[in-house]
C-alpha positions, -999 to +999 in steps of 0.1 A: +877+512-427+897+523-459+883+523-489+902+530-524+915+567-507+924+580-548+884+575-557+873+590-523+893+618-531+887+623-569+849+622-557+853+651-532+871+674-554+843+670-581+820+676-552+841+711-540+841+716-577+799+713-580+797+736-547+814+764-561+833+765-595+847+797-591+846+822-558+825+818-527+811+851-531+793+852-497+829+849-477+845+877-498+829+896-470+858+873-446+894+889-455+916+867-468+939+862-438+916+862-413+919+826-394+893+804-369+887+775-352+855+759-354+840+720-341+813+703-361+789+688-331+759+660-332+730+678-334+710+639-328+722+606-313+730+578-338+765+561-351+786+583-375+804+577-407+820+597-431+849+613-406+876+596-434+861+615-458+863+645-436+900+637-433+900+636-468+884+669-471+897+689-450+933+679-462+928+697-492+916+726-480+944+724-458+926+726-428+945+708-396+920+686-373+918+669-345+889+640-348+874+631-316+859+599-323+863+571-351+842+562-377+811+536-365+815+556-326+780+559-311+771+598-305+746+618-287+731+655-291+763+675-284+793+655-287+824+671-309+828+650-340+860+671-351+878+701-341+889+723-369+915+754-374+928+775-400+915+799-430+880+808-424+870+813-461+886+777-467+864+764-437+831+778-448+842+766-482+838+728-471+814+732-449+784+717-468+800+690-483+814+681-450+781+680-434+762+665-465+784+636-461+787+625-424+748+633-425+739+610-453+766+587-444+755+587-406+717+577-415+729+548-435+752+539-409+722+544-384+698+523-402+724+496-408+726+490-369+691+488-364+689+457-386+719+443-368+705+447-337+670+431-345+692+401-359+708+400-328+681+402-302+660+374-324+691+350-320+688+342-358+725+338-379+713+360-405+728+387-423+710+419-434+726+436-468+721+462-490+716+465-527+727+484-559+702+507-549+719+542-546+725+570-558+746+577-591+779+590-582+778+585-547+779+544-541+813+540-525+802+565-495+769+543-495+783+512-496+812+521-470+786+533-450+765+502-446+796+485-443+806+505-409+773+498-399+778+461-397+760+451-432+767+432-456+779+459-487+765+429-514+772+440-547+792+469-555+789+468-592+778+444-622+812+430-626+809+414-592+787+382-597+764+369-618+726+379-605+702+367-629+669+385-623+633+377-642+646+400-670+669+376-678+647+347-670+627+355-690+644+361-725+645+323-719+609+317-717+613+306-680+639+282-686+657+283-653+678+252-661+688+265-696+693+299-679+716+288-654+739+259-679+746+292-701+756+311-671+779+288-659+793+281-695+799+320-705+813+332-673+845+323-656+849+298-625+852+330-601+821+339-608+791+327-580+760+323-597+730+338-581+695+334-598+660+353-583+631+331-585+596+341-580+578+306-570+583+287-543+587+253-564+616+269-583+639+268-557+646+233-566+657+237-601+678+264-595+691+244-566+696+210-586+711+230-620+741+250-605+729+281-590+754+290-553+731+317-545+690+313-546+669+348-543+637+347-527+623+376-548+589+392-534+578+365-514+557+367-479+573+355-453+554+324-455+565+313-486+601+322-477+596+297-451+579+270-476+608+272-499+630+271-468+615+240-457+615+224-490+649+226-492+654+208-457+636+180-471+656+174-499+687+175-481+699+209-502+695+235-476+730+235-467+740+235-503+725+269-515+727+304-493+688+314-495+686+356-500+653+369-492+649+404-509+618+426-518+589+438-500+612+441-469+597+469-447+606+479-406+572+465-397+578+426-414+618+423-408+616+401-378+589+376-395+611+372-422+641+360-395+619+334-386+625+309-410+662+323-406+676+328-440+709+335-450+709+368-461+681+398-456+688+420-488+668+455-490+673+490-501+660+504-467+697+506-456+711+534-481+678+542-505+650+548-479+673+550-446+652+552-419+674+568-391+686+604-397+717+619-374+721+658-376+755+674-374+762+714-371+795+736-377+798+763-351+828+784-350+843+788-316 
């Protein structure tokens, strides 16, 4: 999966940069010309992400490797991700940013599957998403990997769609019809609307005034399923895409499936992943 390659690599020279601006002063103790070969392994079992970025990486360090997987590959304690040869100083000089990566990457990519694979085994047609929740500076690794992990990426930026939240509900005094006619009016035809409501009996005016996409914001599972059903019954449920979001946890997910909505939104995947995959360097 290829994201914008110039931005990935922009991004990991500012991150060689951060790691050390001028001389690796603990490898001045390596001479110059001395040369290895090293592996980075799976320390844990989970699904790994980040190995274009390695590419990436190791590219400009001018480092030759030999990947032995792909991207979204399951792993277990052990297994080679990568072999690596050529100057040791220029290996240890990526070696944490290498490992930062797949390991942050690979727990997003972790928890991502998990949520895939409850939606699976429940049988429901529902997709699990993440959010604009991540970290500064570091959303397309985030993003890409939720995306290997089979979630939906959602947003990537403001610029995207229109997501009008309660902040901007309520700048007009709870209007939702007048919120939504000035949405539509101000923004251009490629533009979904989305609009987060916080009572069940909302979801029909955002429904009847325009909205393409309805949030559920903060609601139990029960009420999900009451503004669900009140939908059905006035013939709109296949009119809107219903997004559930907030309050999500491991422990609720499957009673939110019940009432199946369209899409399960929630910052688990790449603020609070729960899955965590380990990788070493060890040279040979």
């Amino acid at each position: 999966m290829s994201y914008n390659r110039i931005v990935i690599e922009q991004k990991i020279r500012e991150f060689l940069q951060e790691d050390c601006m001028f001389i690796d002063v603990s490898s001045k103790v390596i001479p110059e010309e001395a040369h290895s070969s090293a592996k980075i392994l799976a320390k844990s079992a989970g699904f790994v992400s980040g190995l274009e970025e390695l590419k990436v990486l190791y590219n400009i360090l001018n480092i030759s490797t030999t990947f032995k997987i792909e991207d979204g590959a399951e792993v277990n304690q052990g297994d080679i991700i990568v072999e690596l040869r050529g100057s040791t100083r220029d290996i240890l000089l990526g070696e944490r940013l290498g490992l930062n990566l797949i390991t942050h990457m690979s727990a997003i990519t972790t928890t991502a599957r998990k949520y895939v694979k409850l939606i699976k085994d429940s049988g429901k047609k529902v997709k699990i998403a993440c959010t604009r929740k991540t970290i500064p500076g570091i959303r397309i690794f985030e993003k890409k990997a939720a995306e290997i992990g089979q979630a939906d990426v959602h947003r990537f930026s403001l610029d995207d769609m229109v997501l009008l939240k309660d902040t901007h509900l309520k700048y007009y005094n709870g209007d939702i019809e007048k919120l939504l006619e000035a949405a539509k009016k101000i923004n251009s035809f490629s533009k979904k609307i989305e609009i987060e409501i916080e009572k069940v009996e909302d979801i029909l005016k955002a429904a009847k005034n325009g909205a393409d996409i309805i949030m559920l914001d903060n609601m139990g599972p029960d009420q999900v399923e009451d503004a669900i059903n009140l939908l059905k019954r006035h013939n709109l449920r296949n009119e809107i895409i219903v997004e559930v979001s907030g309050g999500i946890t491991q422990e609720n997910f499957v009673d939110y499936l019940l009432s199946e909505p369209d899409v399960i939104s929630s910052s688990m995947i790449t603020q609070f992943p729960s899955e965590h995959v380990d990788f070493s360097l060890r040279f040979d």
